[in-house]
N, C-alpha and C positions, 0 to 999 in steps of 0.2 A: 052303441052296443057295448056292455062293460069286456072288457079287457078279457077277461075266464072263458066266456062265452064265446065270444071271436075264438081266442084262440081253439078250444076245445069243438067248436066248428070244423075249424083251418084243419084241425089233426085228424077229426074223422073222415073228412072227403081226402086228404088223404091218405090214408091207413085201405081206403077203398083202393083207391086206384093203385096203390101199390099193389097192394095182396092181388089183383086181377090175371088172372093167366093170360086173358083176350090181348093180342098186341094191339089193338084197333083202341084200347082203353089211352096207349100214349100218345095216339093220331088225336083221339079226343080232349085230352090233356094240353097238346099244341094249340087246338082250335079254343080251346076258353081263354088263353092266355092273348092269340089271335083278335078274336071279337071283342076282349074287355077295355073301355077305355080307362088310360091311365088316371089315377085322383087327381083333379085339379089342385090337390092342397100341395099334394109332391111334387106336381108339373112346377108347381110356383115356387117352392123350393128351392128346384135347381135353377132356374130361368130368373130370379126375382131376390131370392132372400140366400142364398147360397152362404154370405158371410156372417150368417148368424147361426150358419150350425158349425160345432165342435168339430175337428178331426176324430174320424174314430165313430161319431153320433151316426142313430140310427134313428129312421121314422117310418111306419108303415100302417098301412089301412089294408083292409080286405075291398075287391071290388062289390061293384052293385049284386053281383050274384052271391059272393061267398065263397066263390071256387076258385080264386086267383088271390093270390098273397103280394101285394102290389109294395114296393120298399124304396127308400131312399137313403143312402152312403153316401157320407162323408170322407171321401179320402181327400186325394190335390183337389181335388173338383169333388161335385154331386152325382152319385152314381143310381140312376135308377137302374130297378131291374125288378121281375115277376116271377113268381114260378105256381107250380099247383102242390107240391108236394114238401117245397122244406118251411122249417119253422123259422120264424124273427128272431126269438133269444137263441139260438144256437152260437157261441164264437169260438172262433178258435185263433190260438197263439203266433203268430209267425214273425219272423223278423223281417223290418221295413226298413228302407233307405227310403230317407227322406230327400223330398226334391228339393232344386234348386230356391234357397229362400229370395224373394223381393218383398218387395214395401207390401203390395196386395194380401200375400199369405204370408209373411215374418209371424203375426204374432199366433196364428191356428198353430205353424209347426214350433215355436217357440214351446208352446205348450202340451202336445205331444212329443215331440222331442228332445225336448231342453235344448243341450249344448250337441246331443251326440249324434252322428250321421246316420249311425243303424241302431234301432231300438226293438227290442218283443213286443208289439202290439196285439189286440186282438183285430179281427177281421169278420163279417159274418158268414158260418160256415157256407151257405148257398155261394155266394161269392167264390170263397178259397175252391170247391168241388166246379166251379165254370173255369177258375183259373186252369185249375187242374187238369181237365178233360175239354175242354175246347178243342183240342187237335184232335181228338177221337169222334167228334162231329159230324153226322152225313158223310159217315164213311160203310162203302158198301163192300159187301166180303163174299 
């Protein structure tokens, strides 16, 4: 599926679920994310090829349905993650400290990092908004 298309898919389901008053729309939001299984191309990513993506590098598919934005990060490690609602190019700025370098990862942070222990990197925003709000999580009021 060309590139436009997916995404412009991706935005209108969600632009739906957003705009929805029904709270039962973010129960049903959970459950697609729930039943869809993850791309076997991203599984193998992190599992298999992990040293051939960039620090910083992004990769994503849409699932079988359409309605699950399925991605894979590159930080110290392969970071998967899904959501129904945010986009892939989104990034946003923030300053990283870089981990501990060895032989395995010297030359990924070499090249994000250079010499310096904290740099501005971008991040993808889904990401930084889990980092963000995680502790507001399945909390009842």
């Amino acid at each position: 599926m060309p590139e436009t298309t997916t995404k412009e898919t991706f935005k209108d389901a969600a632009r739906v679920e957003l705009q929805a008053e029904d709270v039962s729309v973010k129960g049903r939001a959970r459950q697609k994310v729930a039943k869809e299984r993850f791309s076997s191309s991203l599984m193998r990513l992190k599992t298999q090829f992990t040293k051939h993506m960039e620090w910083g590098e992004i990769r994503w598919d849409l699932s079988k349905s359409g309605e699950v934005l399925q991605a894979a990060w590159r930080d110290n490690q392969v970071v998967l993650f899904a959501s129904t609602v945010a986009e892939p190019i989104q990034v946003i700025m923030k300053l990283r400290r870089r981990s501990k370098m060895s032989q395995n990862n010297k030359g990924i942070f070499e090249k994000a990092f250079g010499n310096e222990p904290v740099r501005l990197l971008g991040i993808p925003q889904m990401i930084n908004d889990y980092n963000c709000h995680k502790t507001k999580v399945n909390r009842f009021n």
